[in-house]
C-alpha positions in Angstrom: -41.1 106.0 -126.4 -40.3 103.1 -124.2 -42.9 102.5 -121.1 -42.3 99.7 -118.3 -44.7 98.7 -115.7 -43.3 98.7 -112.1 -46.1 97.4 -110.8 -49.4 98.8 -109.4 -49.4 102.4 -111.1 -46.1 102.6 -111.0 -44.5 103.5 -114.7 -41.0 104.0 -116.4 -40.8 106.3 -119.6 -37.9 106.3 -121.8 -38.2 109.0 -124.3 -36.2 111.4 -126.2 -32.8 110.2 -124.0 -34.7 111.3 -120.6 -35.9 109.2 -117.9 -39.4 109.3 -116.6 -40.2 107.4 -113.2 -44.6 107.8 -112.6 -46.0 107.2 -109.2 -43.5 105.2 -107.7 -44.4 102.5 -105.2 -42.2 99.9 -105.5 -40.6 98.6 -102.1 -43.7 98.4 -100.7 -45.3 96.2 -103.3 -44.6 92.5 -103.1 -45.7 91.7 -106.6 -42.8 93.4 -107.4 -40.1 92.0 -105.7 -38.3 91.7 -108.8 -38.0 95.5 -109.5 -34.2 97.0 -108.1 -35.7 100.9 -106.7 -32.0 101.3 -106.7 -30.8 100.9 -110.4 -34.0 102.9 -111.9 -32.9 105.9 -113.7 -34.7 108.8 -113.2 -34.5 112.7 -114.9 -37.8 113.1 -113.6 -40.7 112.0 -111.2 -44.5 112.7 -112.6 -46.9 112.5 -109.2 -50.7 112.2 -109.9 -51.6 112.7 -106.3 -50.4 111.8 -102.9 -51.7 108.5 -101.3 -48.8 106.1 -100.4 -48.9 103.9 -102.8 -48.0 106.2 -105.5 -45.1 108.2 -103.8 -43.9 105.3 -101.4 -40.2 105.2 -103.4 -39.8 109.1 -104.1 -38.3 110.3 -101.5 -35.3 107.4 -102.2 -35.2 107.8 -105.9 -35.0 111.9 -106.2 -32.2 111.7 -103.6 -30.0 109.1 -105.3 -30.6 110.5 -108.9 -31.3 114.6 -108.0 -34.9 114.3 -110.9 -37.2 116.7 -110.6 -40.4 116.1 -109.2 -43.8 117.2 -110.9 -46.5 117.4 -109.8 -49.4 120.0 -108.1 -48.5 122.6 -106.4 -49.2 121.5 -102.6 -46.9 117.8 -103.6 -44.1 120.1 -105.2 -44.0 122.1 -101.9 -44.1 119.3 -100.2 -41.3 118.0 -101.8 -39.2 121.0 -101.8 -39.5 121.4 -98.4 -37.3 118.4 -97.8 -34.5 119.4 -100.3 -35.4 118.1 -104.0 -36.1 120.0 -107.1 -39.6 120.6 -108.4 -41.8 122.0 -110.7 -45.3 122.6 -109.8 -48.3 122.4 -111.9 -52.2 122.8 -112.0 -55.3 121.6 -113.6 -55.3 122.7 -117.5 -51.9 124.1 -117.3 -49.3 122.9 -119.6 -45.2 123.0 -119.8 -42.9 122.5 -122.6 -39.8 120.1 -120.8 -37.0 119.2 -123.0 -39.1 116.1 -123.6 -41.6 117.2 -124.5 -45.2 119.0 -123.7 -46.8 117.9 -120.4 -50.3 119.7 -119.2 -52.1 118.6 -115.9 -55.3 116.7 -115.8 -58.2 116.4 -113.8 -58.7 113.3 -111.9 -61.6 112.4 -109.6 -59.9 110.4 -106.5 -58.5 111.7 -103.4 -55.2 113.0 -102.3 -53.5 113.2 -99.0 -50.1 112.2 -97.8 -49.4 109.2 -95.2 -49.6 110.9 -92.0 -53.2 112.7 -93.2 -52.0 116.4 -95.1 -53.5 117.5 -97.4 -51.6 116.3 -101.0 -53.8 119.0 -103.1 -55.8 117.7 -105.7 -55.2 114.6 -107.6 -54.7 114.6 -111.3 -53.4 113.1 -114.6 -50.7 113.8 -117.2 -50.9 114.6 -120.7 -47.2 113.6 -122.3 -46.9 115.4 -126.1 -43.6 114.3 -127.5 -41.8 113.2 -131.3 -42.1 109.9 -130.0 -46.0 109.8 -129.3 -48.8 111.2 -127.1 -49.5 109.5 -124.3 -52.3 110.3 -121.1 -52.0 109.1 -118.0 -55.2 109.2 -116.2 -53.3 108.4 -112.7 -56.3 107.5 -110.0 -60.1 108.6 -111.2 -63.5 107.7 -111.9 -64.9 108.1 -115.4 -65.3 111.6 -115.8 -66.8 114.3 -118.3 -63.7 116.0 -118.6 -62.1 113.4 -120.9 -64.0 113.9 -123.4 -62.1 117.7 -123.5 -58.8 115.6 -124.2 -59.1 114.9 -128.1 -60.2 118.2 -129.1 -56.9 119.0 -128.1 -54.4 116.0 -128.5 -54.4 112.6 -130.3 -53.1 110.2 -128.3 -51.3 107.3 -129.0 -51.9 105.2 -125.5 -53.9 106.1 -122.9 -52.6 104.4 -119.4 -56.1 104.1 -117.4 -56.8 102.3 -114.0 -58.9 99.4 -114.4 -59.2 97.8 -110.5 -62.2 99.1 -109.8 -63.2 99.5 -106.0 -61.0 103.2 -105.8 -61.0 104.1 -109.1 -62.6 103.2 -113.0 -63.0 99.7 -113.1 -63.0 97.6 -117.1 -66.5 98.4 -117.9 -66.2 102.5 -117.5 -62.2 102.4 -118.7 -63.9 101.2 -121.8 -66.0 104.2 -121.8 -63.0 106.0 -120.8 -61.3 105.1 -124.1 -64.2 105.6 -126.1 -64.4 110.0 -124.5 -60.5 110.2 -125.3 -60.7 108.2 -128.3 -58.0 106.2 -128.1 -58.1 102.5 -128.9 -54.8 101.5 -127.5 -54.9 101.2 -123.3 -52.6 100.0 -120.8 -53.8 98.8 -118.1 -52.6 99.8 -114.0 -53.9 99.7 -110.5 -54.7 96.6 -110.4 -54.3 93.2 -108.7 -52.1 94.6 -105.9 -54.2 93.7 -103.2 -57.6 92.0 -102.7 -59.8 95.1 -103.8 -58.5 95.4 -106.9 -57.6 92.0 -108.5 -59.3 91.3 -111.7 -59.8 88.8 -113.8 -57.7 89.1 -116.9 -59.4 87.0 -119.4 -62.4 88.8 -118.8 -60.7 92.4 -119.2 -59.0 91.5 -122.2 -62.4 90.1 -123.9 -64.7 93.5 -122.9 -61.7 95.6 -124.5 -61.7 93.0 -127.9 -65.1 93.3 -128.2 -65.5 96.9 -128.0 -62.2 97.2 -130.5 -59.8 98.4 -128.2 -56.4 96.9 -127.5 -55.8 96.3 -123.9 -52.4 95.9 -122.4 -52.1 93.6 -119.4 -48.0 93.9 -118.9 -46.0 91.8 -116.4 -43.8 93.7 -114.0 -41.1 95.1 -115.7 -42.6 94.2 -119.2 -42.6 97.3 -122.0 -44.8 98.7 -124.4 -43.0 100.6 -127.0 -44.8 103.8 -129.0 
């Protein structure tokens, strides 16, 4: 399993031959200016919820490659309603996709599209695969509910916001990693605008001395399972 930062929370999975674009906001970021929205491949599109700068770049990815979007139900229909192919999940449930096992989260944030409609309720992503485990918190605060996820899945990287301000900042991510016991984190949401910037040295040191391995990846960087 191949995963490249696009910036912001924005993620690219290679794994088992399929191609999986997370929370794309792309054009709209100028940290990554780098990034081509237009030669990203894309079997599918995993949506944690519905603010702007997580689905800025679906609409033009889903038209130019046909993936599937998934995501809740209300962002699915959503979705559909303007022509591209979906499949719409909840909190707890679970899928088998021919790349593997993906079950819906909770996530404590909010959700809503650009013009104010209601996006449902935010979430997260489970991936179960061959090539690894992997949980995607998307947006949330430190929650409970995580520590639900290794009673039924050992993961092998946990992607967990770390910006603080909208969602988990270092201090509770720590935490975070500590519920869902997993030791290896990439860190997103981050330094994409003033609320969120961080101080990198800083991170990195919390997560060393509590014996976790945080990853800080430059845009378009990979982390390989």
């Amino acid at each position: 399993m191949k995963v490249t930062f696009l910036g912001h929370a924005s993620l690219s999975i290679e794994l088992a031959g399929i191609n999986i674009i997370v929370d794309p906001f792309i054009t709209g970021n100028s940290l990554a200016k780098d990034i081509d929205v237009n030669s990203l491949k894309a079997d599918y599109i995993l949506i944690t919820h519905a603010h702007q700068d997580h689905i800025l770049d679906v609409d033009s990815i889903a038209k130019r490659t046909g993936a599937k979007v998934v995501s809740n139900y209300e962002i699915v229909t959503h979705y559909g309603n303007l022509g591209f192919d979906g499949h719409p999940m909840n909190h707890g449930g679970s899928w088998q996709f021919d790349f593997g096992r993906v079950t819906y989260t909770n996530a404590v944030h909010t959700s809503s599209f650009p013009d104010g409609s209601y996006g449902g309720q935010p979430g997260g992503f489970i991936i179960e695969s061959k090539e690894g485990n992997v949980y995607i918190a998307g947006d949330t605060a430190l929650t409970m509910d995580m520590k639900l996820i290794p009673l039924q899945t050992k993961l092998d990287l946990a992607i967990l916001p770390i910006g603080d301000n909208f969602t988990m900042g270092i201090d509770s991510a720590i935490i975070a990693s500590d519920f869902i016991e997993c030791s290896k984190i990439l860190g997103v949401h981050y330094d994409t605008f003033g609320y969120i910037e961080i101080d990198h040295s800083e991170a990195r040191s919390k997560f060393s001395k509590s014996e976790k391995e945080l990853h800080l990846l430059k845009i378009g960087h990979a982390l390989t399972i």
